[in-house]
FIMAR-133355 format. One line per 3 residues: their letters; for each residue y, z, x of C-alpha. Coordinates in nm, 3 decimals. Example, Ala and Ser with C-alpha at 12.3 -4.5 7.8 and 13.67 -1.06 7.14 Angstrom:
residues 2
AS	-0.450,0.780,1.230 | -0.106,0.714,1.367
***
This chain:
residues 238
XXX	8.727,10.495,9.773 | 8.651,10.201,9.592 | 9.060,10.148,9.497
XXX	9.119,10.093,9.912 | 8.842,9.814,9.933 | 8.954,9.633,9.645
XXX	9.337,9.693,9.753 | 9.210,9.516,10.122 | 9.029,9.245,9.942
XXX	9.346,9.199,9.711 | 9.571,9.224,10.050 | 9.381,8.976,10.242
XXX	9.305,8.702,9.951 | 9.692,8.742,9.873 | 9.858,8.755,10.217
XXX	10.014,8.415,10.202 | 10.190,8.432,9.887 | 10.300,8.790,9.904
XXX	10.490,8.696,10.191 | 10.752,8.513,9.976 | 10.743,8.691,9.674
XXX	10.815,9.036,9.672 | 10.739,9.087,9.334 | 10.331,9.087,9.422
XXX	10.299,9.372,9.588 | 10.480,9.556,9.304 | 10.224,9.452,9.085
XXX	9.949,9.520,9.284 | 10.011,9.836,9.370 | 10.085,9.960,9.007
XXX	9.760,9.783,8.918 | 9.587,10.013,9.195 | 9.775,10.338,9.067
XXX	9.657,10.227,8.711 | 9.299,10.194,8.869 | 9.309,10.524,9.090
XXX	9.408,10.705,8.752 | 9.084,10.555,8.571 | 8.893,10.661,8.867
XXX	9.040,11.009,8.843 | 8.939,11.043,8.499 | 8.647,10.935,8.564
XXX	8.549,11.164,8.859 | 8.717,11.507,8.621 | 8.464,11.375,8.372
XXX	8.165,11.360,8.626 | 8.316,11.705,8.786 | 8.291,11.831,8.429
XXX	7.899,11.770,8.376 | 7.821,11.871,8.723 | 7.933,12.190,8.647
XXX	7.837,12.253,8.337 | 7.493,12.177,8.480 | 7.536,12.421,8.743
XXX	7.625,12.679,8.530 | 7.333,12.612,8.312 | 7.067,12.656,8.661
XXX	7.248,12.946,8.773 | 7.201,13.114,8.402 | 6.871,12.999,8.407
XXX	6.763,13.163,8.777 | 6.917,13.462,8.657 | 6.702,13.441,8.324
XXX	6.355,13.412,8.517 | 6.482,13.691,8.728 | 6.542,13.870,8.437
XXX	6.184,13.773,8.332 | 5.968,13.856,8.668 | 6.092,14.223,8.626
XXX	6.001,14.237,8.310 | 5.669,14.107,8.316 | 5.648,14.292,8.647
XXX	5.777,14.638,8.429 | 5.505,14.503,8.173 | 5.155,14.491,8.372
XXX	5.263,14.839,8.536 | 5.319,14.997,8.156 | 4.986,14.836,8.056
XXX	4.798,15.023,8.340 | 4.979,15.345,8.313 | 4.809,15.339,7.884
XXX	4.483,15.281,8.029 | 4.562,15.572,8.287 | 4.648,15.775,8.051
XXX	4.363,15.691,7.767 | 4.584,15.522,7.536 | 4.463,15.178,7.605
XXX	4.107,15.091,7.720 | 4.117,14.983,8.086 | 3.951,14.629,8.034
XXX	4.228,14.536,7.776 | 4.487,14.667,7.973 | 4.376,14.481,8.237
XXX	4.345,14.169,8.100 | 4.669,14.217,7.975 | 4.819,14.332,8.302
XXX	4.697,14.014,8.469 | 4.798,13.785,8.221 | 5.204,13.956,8.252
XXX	5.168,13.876,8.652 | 5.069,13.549,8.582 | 5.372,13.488,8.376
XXX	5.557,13.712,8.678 | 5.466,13.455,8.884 | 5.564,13.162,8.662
XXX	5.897,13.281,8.581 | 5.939,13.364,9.003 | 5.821,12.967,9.083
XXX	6.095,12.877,8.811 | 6.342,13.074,8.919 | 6.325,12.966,9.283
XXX	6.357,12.618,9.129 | 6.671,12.710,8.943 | 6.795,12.877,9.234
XXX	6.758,12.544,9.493 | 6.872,12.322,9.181 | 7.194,12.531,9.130
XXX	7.305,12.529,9.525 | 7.233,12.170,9.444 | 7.425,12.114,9.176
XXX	7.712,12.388,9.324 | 7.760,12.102,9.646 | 7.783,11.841,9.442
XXX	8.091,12.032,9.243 | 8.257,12.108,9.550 | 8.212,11.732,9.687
XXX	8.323,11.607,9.343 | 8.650,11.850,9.375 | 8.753,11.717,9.706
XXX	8.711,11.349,9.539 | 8.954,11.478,9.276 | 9.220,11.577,9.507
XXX	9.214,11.292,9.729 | 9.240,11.073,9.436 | 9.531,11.277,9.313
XXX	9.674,11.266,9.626 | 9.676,10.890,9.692 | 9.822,10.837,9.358
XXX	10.077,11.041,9.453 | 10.090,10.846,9.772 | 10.122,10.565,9.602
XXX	10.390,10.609,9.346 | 10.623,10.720,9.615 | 10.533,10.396,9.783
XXX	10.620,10.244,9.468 | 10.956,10.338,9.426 | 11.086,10.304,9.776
XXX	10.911,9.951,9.738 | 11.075,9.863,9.422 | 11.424,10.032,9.602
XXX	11.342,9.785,9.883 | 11.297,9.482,9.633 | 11.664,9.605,9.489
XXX	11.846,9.596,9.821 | 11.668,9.283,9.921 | 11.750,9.079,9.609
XXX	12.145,9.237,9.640 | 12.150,9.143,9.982 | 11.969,8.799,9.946
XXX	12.272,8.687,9.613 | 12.560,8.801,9.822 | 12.445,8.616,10.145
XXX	12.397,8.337,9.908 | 12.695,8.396,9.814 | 12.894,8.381,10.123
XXX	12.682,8.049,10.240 | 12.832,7.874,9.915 | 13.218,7.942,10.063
XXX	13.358,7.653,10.188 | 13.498,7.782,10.525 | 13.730,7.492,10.558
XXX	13.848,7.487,10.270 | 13.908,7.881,10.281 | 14.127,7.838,10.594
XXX	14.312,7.542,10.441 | 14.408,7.780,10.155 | 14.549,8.037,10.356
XXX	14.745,7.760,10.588 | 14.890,7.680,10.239 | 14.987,8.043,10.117
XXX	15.151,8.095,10.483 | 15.388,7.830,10.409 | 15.457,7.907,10.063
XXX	15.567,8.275,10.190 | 15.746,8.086,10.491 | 15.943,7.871,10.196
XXX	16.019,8.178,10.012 | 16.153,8.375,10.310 | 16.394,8.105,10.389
XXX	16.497,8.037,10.058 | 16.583,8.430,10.051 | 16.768,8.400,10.375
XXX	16.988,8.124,10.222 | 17.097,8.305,9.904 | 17.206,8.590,10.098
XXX	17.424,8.356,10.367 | 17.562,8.214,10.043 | 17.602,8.598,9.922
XXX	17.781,8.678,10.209 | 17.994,8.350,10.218 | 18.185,8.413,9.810
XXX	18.292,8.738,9.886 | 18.633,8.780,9.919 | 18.835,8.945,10.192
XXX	18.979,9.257,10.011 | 18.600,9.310,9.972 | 18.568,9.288,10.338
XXX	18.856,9.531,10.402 | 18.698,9.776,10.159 | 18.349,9.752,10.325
XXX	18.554,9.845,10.685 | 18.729,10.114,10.595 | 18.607,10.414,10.437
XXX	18.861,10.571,10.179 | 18.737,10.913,10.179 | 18.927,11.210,9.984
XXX	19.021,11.343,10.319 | 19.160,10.983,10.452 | 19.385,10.947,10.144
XXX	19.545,11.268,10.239 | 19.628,11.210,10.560 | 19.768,10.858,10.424
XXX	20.018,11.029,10.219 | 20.111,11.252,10.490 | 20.198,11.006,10.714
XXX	20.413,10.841,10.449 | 20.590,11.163,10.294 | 20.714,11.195,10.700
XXX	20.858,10.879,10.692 | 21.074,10.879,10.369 | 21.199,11.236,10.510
XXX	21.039,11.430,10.283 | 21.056,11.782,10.417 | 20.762,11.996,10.465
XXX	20.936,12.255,10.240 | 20.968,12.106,9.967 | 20.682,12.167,9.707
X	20.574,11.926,9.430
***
């Protein structure tokens, strides 16, 4: 209903702007949920009348029903006294005729009450259709909302880190790095020279000592060689 016109109205009278501000169509749609709900209240109070009307016709067609038997039950008792003697026939005639004229009264009004309360009975089922559709779109539209306010998140995260990156100066960046690559170029010679220097004090038992490897095993075979050579003989124990 009405919501979608003025939502068009709002859409075309604010095209321009909303363009750049994404902050306007948040507002107006939670101004047309807000005025979807007052129409939905609205149209559960109409739907609420209507059918308390229709409940009143349909009581009231059974009620003159109810009342062209009875008069109908009425003008046949009256006739059945004067039958029988209990009632002279010119009263019970009367009598009789005035009960069908009511019959027929209470039979126009209930044919009335009968046409009003199919009436009335549409007009409920219209107004409950209304109701859902309204529920519906604000359901619609709420969902709309949130990916829409999701949308304004990612856009405004997106839109301060691209701002972001445009203030880096991508000179100076690079000159940085060209900087840092010859500090660790400095430091890796300077490394390289203490270790020449390293190398250069030590002294040249420590270069024996790094050649050979005096194992347990070598030693033996050391003193071996050395026992044979005094003339120690193999017999003799220590």
């Amino acid at each position: 209903m009405n919501f979608f016109k003025r939502l068009f109205k709002m859409g075309q009278a604010e095209a321009n702007s909303t363009l750049d501000n994404m902050e306007d169509p948040i507002k107006l749609t939670e101004q047309g949920i807000r005025d979807m709900k007052v129409d939905l209240e609205k149209s559960l109070e109409a739907l609420a009348q209507v059918k308390a009307l229709a409940i009143r016709s349909k009581n009231e067609y059974e009620e003159f029903l109810s009342k062209v038997e009875n008069y109908q039950e009425k003008a046949m008792l009256l006739l059945t006294k004067a039958k029988k003697g209990t009632l002279k026939m010119s009263e019970a005639e009367r009598l009789a005729k005035e009960s069908l004229i009511k019959k027929e009264e209470s039979s126009v009004h209930a044919e009335n009450s009968k046409a009003e309360s199919a009436k009335l009975e549409g007009s409920v089922s219209q107004l409950e259709k209304n109701v859902v559709a309204v529920r519906k779109n604000i359901s619609k539209w709420e969902n709309e909302l949130k990916t829409l306010k999701a949308r304004v998140k990612v856009s405004n995260a997106t839109q301060k880190l691209n701002k972001q990156m445009a203030d880096i100066d991508a000179s100076s960046t690079v000159s940085m790095l060209e900087r840092m690559k010859e500090k660790v170029h400095q430091e890796e010679a300077l490394a390289e020279a203490y270790g020449d220097i390293a190398n250069a004090n030590k002294s040249i038992d420590d270069e024996i000592d790094k050649a050979i490897d005096f194992t347990a095993d070598s030693a033996e075979n050391e003193l071996t060689k050395l026992k044979e050579q005094l003339g120690f003989s193999n017999d003799i124990k220590s």
